[in-house]
N, C-alpha and C positions, 0 to 999 in steps of 0.2 A: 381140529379138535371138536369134538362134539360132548356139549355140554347139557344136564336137566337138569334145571330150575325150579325147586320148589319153594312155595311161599303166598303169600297175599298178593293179590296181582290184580289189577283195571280188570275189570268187566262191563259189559253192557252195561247194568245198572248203577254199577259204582265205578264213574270211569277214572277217578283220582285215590282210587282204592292203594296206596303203597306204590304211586307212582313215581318214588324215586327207585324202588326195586325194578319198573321197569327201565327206568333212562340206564340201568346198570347194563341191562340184558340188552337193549337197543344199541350201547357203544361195544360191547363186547360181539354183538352179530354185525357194528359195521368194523371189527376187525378182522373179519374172518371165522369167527367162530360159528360152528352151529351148534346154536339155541331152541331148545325145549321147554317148555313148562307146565308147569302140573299146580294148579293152582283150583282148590278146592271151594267150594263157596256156598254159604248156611242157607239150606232149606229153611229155617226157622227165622231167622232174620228175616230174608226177602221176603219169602211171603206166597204171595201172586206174580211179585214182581219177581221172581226166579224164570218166569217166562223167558222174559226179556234175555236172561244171559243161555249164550250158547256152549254150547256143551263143546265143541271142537271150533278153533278157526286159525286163521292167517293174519297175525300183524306184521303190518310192513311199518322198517323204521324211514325216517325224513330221508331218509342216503340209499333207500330202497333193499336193503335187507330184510327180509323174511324169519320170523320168529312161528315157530307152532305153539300153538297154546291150546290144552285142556283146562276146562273146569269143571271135575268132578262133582257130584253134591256129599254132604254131609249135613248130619245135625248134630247143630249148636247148642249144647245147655248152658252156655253162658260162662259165668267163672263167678259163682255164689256160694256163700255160707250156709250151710245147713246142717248145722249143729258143729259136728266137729271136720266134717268134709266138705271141700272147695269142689263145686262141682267141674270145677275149670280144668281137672285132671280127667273128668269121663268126656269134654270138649276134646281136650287134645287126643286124647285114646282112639274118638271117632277121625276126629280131623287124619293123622296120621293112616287109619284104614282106610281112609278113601283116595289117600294121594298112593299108599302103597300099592291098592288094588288096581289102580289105574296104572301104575307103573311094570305092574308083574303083566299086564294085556299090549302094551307098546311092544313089537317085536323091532324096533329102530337099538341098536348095538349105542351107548353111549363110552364115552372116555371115563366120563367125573361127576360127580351128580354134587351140587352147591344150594344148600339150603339158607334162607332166608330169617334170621332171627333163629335162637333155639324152640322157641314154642312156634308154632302154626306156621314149619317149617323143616329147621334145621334135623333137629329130632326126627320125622320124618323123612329126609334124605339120608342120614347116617342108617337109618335103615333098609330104604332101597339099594344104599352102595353095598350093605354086608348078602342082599338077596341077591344083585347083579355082580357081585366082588368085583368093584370099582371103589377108588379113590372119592372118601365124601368130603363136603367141605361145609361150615358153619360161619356166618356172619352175627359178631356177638355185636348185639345194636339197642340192646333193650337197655331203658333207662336208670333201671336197679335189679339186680339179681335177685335180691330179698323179694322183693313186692312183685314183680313178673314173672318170677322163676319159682322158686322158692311157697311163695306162699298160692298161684293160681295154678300149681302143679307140682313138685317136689324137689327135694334137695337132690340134684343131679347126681347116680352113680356109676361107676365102671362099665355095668353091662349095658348103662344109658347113651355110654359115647363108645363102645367097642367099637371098631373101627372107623372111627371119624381123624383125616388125616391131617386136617390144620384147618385153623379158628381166624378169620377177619376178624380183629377188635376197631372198632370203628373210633377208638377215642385211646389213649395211655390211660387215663381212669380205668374206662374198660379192660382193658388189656391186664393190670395193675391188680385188677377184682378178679381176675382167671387166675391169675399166676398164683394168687394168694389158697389156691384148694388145688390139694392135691392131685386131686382125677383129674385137673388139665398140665399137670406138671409135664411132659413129657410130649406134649402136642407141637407143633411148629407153628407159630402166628407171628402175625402182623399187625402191623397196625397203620390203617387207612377212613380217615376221617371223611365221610359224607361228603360227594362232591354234586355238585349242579351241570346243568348242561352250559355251556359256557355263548352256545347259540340260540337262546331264548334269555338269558340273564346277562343282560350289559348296560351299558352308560344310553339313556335312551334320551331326549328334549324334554324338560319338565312342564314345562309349560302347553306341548301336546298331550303329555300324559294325564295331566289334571282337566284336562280340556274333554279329555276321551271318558273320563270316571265323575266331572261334575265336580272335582274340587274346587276350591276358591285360588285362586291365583295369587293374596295380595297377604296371603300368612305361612307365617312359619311354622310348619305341620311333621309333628314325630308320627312315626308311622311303627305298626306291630302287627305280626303274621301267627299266627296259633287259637289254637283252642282258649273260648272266652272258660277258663279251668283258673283256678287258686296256683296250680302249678306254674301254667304260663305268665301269670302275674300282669292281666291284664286293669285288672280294678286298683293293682298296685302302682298301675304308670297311668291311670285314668286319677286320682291322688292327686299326684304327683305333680301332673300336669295344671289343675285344677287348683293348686299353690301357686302358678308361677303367671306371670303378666306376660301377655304377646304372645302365648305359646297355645298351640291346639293340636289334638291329636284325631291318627286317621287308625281304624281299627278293621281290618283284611281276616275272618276267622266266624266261628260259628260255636254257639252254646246254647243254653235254658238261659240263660242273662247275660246277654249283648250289655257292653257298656254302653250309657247314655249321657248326653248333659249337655249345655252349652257349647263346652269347649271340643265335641265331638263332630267333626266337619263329615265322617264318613266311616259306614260301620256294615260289613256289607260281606256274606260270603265270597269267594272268588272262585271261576273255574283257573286251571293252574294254569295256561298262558296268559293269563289276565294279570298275575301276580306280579311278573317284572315292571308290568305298564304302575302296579300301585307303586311299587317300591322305587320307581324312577319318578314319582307324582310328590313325592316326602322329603322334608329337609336332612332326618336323622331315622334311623331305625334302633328304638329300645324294646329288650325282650327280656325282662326280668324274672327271667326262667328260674325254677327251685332245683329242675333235676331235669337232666338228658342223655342220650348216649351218644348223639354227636347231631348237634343241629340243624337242619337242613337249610332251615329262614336265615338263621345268622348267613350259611356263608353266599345266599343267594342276595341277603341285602350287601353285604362285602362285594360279591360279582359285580352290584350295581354302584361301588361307589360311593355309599353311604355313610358316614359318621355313627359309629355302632359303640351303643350303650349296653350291655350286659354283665350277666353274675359272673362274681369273682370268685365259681368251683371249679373245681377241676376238671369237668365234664369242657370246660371251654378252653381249655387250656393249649391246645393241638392248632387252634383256628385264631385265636384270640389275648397280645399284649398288651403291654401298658404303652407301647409305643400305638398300636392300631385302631386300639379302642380305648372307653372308657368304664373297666371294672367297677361292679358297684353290687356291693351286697342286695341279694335280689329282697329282703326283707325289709328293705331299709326307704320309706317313701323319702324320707330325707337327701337319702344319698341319689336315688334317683332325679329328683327335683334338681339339687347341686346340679347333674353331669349333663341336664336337659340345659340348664339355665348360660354353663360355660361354653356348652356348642353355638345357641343361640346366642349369647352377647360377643363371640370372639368370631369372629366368620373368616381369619385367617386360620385359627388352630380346628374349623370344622374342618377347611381347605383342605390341610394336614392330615387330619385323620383317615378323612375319605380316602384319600390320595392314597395313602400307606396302606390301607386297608384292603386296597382294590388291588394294590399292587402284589400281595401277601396273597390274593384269593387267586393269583393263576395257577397255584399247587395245588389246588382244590375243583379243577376240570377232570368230569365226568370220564372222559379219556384215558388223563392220566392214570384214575382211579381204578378202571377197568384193565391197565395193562399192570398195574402193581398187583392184582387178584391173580390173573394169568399168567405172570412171573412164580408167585408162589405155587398154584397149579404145578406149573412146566418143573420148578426146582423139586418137589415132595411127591408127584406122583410117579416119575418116571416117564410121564409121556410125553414126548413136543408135540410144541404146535402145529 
């Protein structure tokens, strides 16, 4: 089967650019598929450093499959208010000419074309599949429909998805928010939660691991992977933490205001193989997230083992019980503190948690996840593999 990939995708410059959308495309070309992609990238953004990214190349995955990759340019206006127009509708307008342009000059025959996200992607493959009449496909992953849909581009209509043949919902929330509007009534989807590579995130020596990053050896340290954002709720478990005696926190993520204080042993972007060595460095992983479409940190600290604190929305509900973890209103420094305070004084029911948790995240390998995409492909398009 041969497959084109559109979407946000690692470049030279930005090499952790939506690199869980490539571990998708890496496990899918080491089953045999061949992989395409058209993966466009902002003149306006980079800059000078648009240099840097190549316009055609060869990624090869860890298992030695070959991935072709395009990155077209485009320019980016951004996604702004200006008066009563979101300029984030003439973004995507360009975004999409330039992966279509790119597509209509590829003379390589494809089976299916799978788009990444409906904005600065998906959208754009449902339209290459209706110029190549192929089967498209859509990965819904975005955190809210209203706010990333809806309001930095439009309310989706009919002639917006004409021919788009089935929808990944990456979460039952998601999935739950399509089925709820009519224009996806009739689509065939699924639903496949966020998986990680399962040979880069595992049980590693903690005491190497904090040895390799500088942590302190002789404290109990929660650890948190995301954007320093009000969303990710990092200054909410920074609180929290800052309440409770014996407890310190390690913070893996990048913003305009990094959290700071005493009780902060470590705060430090990460490149992404770095990330398992932090999250194997930590006693618990809390992520008081407000809103997701399926978390990529949760299930990579769960790969690891972890003792996981997070919101009790729906968004977590695919990854995350009351048996595996510990639900806590992400608004709530209180409640955070509480579920920090019971992992730390109980170190059998951390035991526990981890245990369960880690054991819960084997459904949640990159693999898995790539043959559950492929099964739908192979059932709705007509084609085998």
């Amino acid at each position: 089967m041969k497959v084109l990939f559109v979407g946000m995708y690692p470049d030279e410059y930005n090499r952790y650019r939506n690199v869980f959308f490539q571990n998708l495309i890496f496990a899918m070309a080491d089953a045999g598929i061949d992989c395409t992609v058209i993966s466009p990238v902002p003149v306006t953004r980079y800059g000078r450093d648009i240099r840097k990214v190549s316009k055609t190349r060869i990624d090869v995955t860890p298992k030695g499959a070959k991935v072709k990759v395009y990155h077209p340019r485009y320019i980016s206006l951004s996604a702004k208010k200006i008066g009563k127009i979101n300029t984030g509708i003439f973004t995507e307008a360009l975004f999409q000419r330039s992966a279509f342009k790119c597509a209509k000059r590829l003379k390589k025959e494809f089976d299916v074309v799978y788009g990444h996200f409906f904005l600065s992607g998906g959208l754009a493959a449902i339209k290459i599949g209706k110029y190549r009449n192929i089967p498209s496909y859509v990965a819904y992953g975005e955190c809210n429909y209203d706010t990333e849909i809806v309001h930095l581009f439009r309310e989706l209509t009919q002639s917006d998805i004409e021919g788009l043949t089935g929808i990944v919902a990456v979460s039952t929330h998601n999935a739950n928010v399509l089925k709820g509007k009519k224009v996806f009534a009739d689509i065939p989807m699924i639903i496949a939660p966020n998986s990680v590579d399962m040979t880069l995130f595992y049980k590693r020596n903690k005491e190497e691991c904090r040895r390799e990053l500088c942590i302190p050896q002789d404290k109990f340290i929660v650890g948190f992977v995301g954007g320093f954002v009000d969303r990710k709720g990092d200054k909410r478990l920074l609180e929290a933490v800052n309440g409770a005696d014996d407890v310190y926190v390690a913070f893996a993520g990048r913003g305009d205001t990094p959290p700071c204080g005493d009780k902060v042993v470590f705060c430090k972007a990460l490149e992404h193989d770095q990330v398992p060595i932090f999250l194997n460095a930590v006693d618990a992983f809390c992520l008081p997230t407000l809103n997701e479409g399926s978390c990529n940190a949760i299930v990579e600290a769960a790969a690891c083992g972890l003792p996981i604190i997070s919101s009790d929305l729906p968004f977590n509900d695919d990854i995350l019980t009351n048996e595996n973890s510990i639900r806590i209103d992400p608004n709530s420094v209180d409640e955070i503190r509480d579920a920090i305070v019971k992992i730390y004084s109980d170190s059998e029911f951390r035991s526990r948690l981890g245990h369960a948790v880690y054991m819960d995240s084997r459904e949640f390998d990159i693999d898995v996840r790539a043959k559950k995409i492929l099964r739908l492909i192979e059932e709705t398009s007509g084609r085998a593999k």
